[in-house]
C-alpha positions in Angstrom: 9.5 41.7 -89.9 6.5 44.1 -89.5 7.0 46.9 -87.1 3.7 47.5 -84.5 3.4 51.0 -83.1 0.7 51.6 -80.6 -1.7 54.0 -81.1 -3.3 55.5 -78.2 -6.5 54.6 -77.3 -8.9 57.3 -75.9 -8.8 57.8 -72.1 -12.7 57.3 -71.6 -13.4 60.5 -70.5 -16.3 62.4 -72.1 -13.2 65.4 -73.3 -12.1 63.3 -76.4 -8.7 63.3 -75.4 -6.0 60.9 -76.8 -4.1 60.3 -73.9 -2.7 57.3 -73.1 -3.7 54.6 -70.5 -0.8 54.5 -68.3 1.3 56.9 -70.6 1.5 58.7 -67.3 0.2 57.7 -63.5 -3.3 59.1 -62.6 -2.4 61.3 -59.7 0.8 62.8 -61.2 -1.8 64.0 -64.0 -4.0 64.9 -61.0 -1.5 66.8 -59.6 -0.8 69.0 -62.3 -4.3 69.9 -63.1 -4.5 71.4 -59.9 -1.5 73.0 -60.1 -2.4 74.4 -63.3 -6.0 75.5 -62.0 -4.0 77.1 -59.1 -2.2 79.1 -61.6 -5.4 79.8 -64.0 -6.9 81.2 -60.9 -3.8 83.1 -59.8 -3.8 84.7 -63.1 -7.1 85.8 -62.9 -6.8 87.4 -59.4 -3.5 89.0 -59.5 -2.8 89.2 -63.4 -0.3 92.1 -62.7 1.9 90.3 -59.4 1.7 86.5 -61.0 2.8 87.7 -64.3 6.0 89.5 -62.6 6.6 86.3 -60.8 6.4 84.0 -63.8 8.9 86.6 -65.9 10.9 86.9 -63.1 11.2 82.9 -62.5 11.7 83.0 -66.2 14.6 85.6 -65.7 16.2 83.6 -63.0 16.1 80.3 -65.3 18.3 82.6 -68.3 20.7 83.2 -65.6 21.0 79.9 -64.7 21.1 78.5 -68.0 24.1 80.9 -69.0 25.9 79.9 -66.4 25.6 76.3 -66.6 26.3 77.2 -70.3 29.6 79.0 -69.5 30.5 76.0 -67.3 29.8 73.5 -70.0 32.5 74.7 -71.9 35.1 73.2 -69.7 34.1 69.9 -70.9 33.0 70.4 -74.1 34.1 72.8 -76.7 32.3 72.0 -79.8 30.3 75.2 -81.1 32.6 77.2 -78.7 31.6 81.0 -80.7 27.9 80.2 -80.6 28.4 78.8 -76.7 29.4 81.4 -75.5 27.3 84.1 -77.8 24.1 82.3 -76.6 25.7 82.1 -72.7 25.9 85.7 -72.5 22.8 86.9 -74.1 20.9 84.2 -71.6 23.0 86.1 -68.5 22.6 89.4 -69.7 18.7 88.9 -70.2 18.7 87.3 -66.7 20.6 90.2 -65.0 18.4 92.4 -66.7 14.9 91.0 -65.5 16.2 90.6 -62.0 17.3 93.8 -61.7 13.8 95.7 -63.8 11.4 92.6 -63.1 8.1 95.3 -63.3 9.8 96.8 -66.9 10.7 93.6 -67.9 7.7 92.4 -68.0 6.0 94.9 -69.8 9.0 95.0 -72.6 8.7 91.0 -72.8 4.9 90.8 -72.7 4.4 93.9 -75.4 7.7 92.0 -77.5 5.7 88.5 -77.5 2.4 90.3 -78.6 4.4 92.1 -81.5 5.7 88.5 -83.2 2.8 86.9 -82.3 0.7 90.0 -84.0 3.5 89.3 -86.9 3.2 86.0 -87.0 -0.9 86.0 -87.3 -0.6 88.4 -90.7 1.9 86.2 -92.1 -0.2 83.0 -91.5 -3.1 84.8 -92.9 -1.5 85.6 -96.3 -0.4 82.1 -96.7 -4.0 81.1 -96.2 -5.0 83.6 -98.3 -3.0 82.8 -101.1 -4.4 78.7 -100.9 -7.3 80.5 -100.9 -6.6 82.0 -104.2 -4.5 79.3 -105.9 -6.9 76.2 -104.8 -10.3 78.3 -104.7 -11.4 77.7 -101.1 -13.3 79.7 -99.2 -12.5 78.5 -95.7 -9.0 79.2 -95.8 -9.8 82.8 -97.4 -12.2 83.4 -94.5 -9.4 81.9 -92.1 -7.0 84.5 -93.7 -8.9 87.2 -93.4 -9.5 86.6 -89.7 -5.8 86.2 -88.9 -4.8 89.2 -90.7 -7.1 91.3 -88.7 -6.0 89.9 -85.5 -2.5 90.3 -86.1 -3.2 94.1 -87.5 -4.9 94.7 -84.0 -2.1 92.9 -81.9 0.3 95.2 -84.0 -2.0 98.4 -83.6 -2.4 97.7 -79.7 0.1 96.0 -78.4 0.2 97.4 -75.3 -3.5 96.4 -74.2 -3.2 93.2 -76.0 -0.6 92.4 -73.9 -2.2 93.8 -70.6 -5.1 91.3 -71.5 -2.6 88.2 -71.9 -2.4 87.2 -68.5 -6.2 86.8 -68.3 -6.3 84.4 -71.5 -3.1 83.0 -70.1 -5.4 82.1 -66.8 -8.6 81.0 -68.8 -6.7 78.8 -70.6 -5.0 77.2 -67.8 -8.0 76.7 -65.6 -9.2 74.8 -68.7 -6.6 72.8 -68.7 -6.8 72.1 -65.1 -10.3 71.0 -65.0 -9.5 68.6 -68.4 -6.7 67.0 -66.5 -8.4 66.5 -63.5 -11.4 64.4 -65.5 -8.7 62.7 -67.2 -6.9 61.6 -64.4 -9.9 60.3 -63.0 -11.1 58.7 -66.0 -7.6 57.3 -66.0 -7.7 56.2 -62.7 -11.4 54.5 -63.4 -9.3 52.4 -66.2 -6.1 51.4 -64.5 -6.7 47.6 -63.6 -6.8 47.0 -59.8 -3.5 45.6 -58.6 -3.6 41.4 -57.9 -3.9 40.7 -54.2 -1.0 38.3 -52.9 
């Protein structure tokens, strides 16, 4: 028996997209492009006040989770040391940005711009060495690039990270705006319901 899968069909916009017909309803899709526009925007006019808001909603889910953690192991014991290891870390973390929200979210802000500046020089000396070992130019170029931008996200990490909330917003008004064409588009190609 030959096994279908569906491929998505494009969602007649003019972005390209791969979405879905129907793979989620029009307005739900509506609604969170304006909800992420909403935060794009809030990103880009209070960087500093929606940032401590999102680390300190982020603060509040660790606590949560460790509790709800600690509370799972009344029913089920399985992995009990790594539980509880996990459990704690997520309530201490969670105490921790409650109670320092503004440090917070400077430390987590400045530690996510240190692996991400990490991460870029490691990705850019894998691409340099296909580079080397399959003589292509693009991926040296590519390298290069990367190992650049991670050396200045490791040189300045605080300013790279004072600058994230900014791309954070640019990228989610983007977002927005796409969703809300594809959720029109989407709702363009959604068959009108039979009258009865």
């Amino acid at each position: 028996m030959a096994e279908t899968t569906a491929t998505p069909e494009p969602c007649g916009c003019s972005c390209g997209c791969n979405i879905a017909p129907g793979l989620f309803p029009w307005w739900l899709v509506l609604i969170w492009g304006f909800l992420a526009l909403i935060i794009g925007i809030m990103f880009l006019t209070t960087p500093g006040m929606t940032t401590v808001i999102f680390i300190t909603f982020l603060g509040a889910y660790w606590l949560v989770g460790g509790i709800f953690s600690l509370a799972s192991l009344a029913v089920d014991r399985t992995n009990l040391g790594w539980k509880i290891v996990l459990a704690i870390l997520n309530l201490l973390v969670g105490i921790i940005i409650l109670a320092h929200p503004l440090y917070s979210t400077v430390i987590l802000l400045t530690f996510l711009i240190i692996i991400v500046g990490f991460w870029a020089c490691f990705t850019g000396c894998v691409h340099l060495f296909e580079a080397f070992t399959r003589k292509d130019a693009g991926n040296g170029i590519l390298g290069i690039f990367s190992i650049i931008f991670g050396i200045l996200l490791l040189i300045f990490p605080l300013i790279s990270a004072a600058l994230l909330p900014f791309i954070a917003g640019i990228f989610a008004i983007v977002i927005g705006i796409a969703a809300i064409v594809t959720s029109f588009a989407a709702k363009k190609a959604t068959p009108a319901a039979p009258a009865q």
